[in-house]
Every structure is written in C-alpha cells, then in structure tokens.
N, CA, C and O of each residue as an XYZ file, in Angstrom:
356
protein
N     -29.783     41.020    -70.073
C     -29.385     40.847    -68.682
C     -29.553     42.174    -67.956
O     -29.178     43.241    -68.441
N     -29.987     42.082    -67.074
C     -29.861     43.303    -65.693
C     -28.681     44.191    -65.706
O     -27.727     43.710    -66.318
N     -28.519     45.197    -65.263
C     -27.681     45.922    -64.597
C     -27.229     45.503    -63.240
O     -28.083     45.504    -62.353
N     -25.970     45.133    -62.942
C     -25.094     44.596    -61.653
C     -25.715     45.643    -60.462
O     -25.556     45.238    -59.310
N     -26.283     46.715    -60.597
C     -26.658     47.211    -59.281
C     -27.666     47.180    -59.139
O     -27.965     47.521    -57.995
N     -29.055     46.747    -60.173
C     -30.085     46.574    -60.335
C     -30.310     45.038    -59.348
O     -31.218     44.830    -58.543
N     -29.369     44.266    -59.659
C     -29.904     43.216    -58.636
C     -29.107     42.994    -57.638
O     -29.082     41.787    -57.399
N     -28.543     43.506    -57.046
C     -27.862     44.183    -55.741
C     -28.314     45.046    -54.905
O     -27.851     45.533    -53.873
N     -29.604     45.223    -55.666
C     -30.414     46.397    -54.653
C     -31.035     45.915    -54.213
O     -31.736     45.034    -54.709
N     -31.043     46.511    -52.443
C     -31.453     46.191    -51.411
C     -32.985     45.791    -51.505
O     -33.277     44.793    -50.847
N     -33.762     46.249    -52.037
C     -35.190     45.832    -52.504
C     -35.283     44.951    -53.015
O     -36.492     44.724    -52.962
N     -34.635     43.850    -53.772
C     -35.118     42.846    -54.495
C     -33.836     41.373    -53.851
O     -32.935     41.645    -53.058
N     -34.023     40.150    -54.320
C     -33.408     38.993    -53.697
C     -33.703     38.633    -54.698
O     -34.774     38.641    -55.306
N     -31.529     37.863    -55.203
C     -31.644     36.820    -56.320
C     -32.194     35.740    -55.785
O     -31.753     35.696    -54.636
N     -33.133     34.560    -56.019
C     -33.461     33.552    -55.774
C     -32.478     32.301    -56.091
O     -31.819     31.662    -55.271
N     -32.559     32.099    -57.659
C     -31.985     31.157    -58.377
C     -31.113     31.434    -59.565
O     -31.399     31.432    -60.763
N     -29.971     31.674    -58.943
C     -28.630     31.742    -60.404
C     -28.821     30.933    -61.702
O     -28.922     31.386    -62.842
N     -28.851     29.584    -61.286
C     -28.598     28.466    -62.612
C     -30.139     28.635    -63.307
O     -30.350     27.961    -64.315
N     -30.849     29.213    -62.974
C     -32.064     29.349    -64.503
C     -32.297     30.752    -64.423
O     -33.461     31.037    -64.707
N     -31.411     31.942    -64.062
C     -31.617     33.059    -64.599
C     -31.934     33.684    -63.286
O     -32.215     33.047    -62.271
N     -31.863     35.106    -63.392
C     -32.167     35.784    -62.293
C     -34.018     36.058    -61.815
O     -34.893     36.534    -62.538
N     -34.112     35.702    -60.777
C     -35.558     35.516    -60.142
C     -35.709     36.831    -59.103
O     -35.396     36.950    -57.918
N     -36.094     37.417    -59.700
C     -36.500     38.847    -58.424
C     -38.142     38.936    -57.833
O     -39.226     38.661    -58.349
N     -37.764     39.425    -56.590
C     -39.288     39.909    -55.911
C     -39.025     40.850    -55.441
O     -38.025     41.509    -55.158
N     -40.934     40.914    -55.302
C     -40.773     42.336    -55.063
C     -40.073     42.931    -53.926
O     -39.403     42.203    -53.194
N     -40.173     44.287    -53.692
C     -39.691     44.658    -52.571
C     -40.829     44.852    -51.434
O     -42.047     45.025    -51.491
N     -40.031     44.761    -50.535
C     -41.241     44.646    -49.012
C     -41.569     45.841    -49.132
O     -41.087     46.513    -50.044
N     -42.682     46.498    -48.016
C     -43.423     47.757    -47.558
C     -43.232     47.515    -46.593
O     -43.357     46.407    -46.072
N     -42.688     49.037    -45.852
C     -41.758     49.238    -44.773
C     -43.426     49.364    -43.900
O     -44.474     49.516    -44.527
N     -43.352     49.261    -42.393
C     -44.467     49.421    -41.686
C     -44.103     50.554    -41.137
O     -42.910     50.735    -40.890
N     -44.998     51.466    -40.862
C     -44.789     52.912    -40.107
C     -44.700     52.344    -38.163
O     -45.826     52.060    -37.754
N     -43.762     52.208    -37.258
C     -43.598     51.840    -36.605
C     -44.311     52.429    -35.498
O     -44.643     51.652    -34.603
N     -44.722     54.085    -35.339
C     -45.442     54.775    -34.787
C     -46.773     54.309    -34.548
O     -47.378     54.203    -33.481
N     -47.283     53.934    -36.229
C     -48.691     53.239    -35.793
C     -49.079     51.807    -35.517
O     -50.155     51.267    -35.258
N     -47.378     51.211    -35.713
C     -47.612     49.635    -35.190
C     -47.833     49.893    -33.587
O     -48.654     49.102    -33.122
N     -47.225     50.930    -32.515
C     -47.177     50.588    -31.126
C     -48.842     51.442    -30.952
O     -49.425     51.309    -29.875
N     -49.454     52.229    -32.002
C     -50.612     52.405    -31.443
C     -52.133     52.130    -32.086
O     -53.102     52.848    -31.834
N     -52.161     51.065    -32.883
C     -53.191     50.239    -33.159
C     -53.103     49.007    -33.029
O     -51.936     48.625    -33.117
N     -54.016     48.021    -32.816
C     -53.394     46.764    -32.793
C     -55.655     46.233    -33.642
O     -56.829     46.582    -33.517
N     -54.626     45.094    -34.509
C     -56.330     45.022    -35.261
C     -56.853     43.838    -34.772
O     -56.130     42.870    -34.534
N     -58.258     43.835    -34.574
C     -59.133     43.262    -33.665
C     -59.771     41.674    -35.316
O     -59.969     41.645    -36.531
N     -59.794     41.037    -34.502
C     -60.601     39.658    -35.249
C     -61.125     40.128    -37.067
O     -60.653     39.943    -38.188
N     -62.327     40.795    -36.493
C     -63.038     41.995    -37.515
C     -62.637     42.143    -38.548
O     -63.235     41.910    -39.599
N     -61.049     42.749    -38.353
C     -60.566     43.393    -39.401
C     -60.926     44.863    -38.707
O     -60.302     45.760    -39.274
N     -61.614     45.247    -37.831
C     -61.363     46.926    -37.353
C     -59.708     47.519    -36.636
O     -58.780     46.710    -36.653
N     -59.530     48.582    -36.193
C     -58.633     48.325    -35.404
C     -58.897     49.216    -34.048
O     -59.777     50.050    -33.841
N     -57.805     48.743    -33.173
C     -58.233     49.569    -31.812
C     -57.601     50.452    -31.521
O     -56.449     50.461    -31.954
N     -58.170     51.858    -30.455
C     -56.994     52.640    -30.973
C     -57.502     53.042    -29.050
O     -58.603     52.730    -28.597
N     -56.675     53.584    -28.429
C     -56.159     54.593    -26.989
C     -57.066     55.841    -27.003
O     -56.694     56.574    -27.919
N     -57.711     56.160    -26.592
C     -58.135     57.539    -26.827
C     -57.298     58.420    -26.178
O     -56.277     58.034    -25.608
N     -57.695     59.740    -26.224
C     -56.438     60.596    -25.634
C     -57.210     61.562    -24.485
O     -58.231     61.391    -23.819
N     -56.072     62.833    -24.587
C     -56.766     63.820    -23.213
C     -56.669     63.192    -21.677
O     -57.241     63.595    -20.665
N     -55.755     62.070    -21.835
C     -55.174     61.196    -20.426
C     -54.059     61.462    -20.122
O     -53.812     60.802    -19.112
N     -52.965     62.223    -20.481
C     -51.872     62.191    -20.294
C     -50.949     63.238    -19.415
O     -49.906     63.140    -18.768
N     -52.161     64.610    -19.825
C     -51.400     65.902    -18.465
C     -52.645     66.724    -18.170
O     -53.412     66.508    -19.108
N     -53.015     67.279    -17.602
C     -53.500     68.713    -17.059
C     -54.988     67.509    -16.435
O     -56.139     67.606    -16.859
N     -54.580     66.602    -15.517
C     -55.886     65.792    -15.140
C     -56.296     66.304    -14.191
O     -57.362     65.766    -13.894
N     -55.896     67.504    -13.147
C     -56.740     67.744    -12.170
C     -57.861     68.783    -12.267
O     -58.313     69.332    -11.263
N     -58.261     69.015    -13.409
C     -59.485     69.816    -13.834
C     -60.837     69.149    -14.326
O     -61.973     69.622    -14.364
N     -60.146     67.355    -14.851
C     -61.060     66.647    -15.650
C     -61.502     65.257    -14.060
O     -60.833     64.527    -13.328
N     -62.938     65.572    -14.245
C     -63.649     64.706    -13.468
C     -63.474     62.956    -13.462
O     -62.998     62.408    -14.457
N     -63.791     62.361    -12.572
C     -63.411     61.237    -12.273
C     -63.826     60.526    -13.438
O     -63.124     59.712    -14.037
N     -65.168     60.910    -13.787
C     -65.954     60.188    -14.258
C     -65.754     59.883    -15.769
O     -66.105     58.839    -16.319
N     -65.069     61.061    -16.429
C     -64.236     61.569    -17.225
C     -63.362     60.836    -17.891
O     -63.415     60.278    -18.987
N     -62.224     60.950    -16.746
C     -61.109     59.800    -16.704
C     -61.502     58.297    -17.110
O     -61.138     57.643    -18.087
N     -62.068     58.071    -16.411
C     -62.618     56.570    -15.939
C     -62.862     56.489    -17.423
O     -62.156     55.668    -18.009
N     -63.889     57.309    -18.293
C     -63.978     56.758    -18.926
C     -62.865     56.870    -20.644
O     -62.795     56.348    -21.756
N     -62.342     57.698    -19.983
C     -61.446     57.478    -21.410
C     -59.621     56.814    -21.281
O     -58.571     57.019    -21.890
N     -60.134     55.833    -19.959
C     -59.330     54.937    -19.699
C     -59.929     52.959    -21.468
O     -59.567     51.810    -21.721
N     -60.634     53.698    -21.822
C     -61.263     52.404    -22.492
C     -61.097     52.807    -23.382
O     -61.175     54.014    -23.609
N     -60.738     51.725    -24.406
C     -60.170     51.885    -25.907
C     -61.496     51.885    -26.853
O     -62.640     51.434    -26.827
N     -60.922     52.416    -27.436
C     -62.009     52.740    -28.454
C     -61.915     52.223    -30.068
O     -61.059     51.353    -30.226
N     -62.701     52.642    -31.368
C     -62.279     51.552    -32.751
C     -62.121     52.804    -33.494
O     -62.689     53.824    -33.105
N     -61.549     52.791    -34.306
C     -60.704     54.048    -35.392
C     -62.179     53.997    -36.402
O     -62.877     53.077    -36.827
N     -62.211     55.104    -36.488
C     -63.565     55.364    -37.547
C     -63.070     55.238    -38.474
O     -61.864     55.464    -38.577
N     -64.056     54.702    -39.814
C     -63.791     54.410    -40.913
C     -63.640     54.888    -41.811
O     -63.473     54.153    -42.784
N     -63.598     56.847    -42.091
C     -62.930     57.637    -42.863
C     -61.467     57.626    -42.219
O     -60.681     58.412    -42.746
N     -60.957     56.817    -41.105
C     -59.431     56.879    -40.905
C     -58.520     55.111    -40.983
O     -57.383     54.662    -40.841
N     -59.780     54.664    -41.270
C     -59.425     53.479    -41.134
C     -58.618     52.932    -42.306
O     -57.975     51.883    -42.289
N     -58.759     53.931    -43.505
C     -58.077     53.599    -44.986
C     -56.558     53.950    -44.372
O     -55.764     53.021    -44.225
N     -56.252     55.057    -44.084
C     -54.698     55.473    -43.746
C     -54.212     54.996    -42.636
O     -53.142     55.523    -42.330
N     -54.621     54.134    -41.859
C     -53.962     52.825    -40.637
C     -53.562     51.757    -41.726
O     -52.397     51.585    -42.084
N     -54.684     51.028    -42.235
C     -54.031     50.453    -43.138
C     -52.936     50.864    -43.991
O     -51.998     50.067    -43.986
N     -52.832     51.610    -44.524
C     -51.343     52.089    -45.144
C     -50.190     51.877    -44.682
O     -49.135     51.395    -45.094
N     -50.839     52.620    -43.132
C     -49.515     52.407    -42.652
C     -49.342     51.143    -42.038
O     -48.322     50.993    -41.365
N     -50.227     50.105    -42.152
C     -49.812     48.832    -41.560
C     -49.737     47.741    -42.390
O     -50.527     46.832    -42.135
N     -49.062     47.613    -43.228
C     -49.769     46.726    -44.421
C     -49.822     44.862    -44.142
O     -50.381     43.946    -44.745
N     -48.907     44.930    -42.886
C     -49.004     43.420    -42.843
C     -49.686     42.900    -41.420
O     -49.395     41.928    -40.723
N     -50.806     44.022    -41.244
C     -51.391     44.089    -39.962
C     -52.531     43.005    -40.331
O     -53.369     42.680    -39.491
C-alpha cells in the first residue's frame, strides 16, 4: 500500500477506492506569460506580436510602425521552447 501522503498529494487523484487506489498523472502547469503572448495557428505554428512598438516612437517612421503593427510566426529554433511552455496549446 502507498504512503497516506503519497496519495494526498496534490499531483495525483484517487479515482476508485473499492478496487484499489488508481492514480494519474500529474498535470503540467502552463507558463501563463506565454499563454497571453502566443496563440497557435491551424498549422500547428504559432503567432507571436513583434516588438519595438511600445515607447520611444517618435524617431521610428510611419512606415516602420505600420509595419510592425502585423504579427508575425515564431521561428523554428524557438518554436521547441513555446511548446514547453504551452503544453496543452
């Protein structure tokens, strides 16, 4: 039999008492930072905000702006560590 704090821990859920104790696994927490700034496209890519929009805009040209008002797709040497942090994305 288990240890009483072993299945009391917050990571796992008894299922069914009367045929023995039934554990699963424990969830994977989502990094919440990169849930509000990727969101994943059909694909399987994901989309990401570009930056350099946020302060010192009266030096950067219209044209500039304009265009890094448009989202852009996370390259795929970064695309392994989004997933990580999103696992049920």
């Amino acid at each position: 039999m288990l240890p009483s704090n072993f299945i009391s821990s917050p990571d796992y859920v008894v299922l069914n008492e009367k045929c023995g104790v039934i554990l699963t696994m424990p969830k994977i927490k989502t990094v919440r930072g990169a849930a509000k700034r990727f969101k994943k496209t059909a694909s399987g890519g994901f989309k990401r905000k570009q930056s350099h929009l946020r302060h010192i805009l009266t030096k950067k040209t219209t044209k500039r702006k304009r265009h890094l008002r448009h989202k852009s797709m996370v390259a795929k040497a970064d695309q392994v560590l989004v997933v990580a942090c999103l696992p049920y994305a």
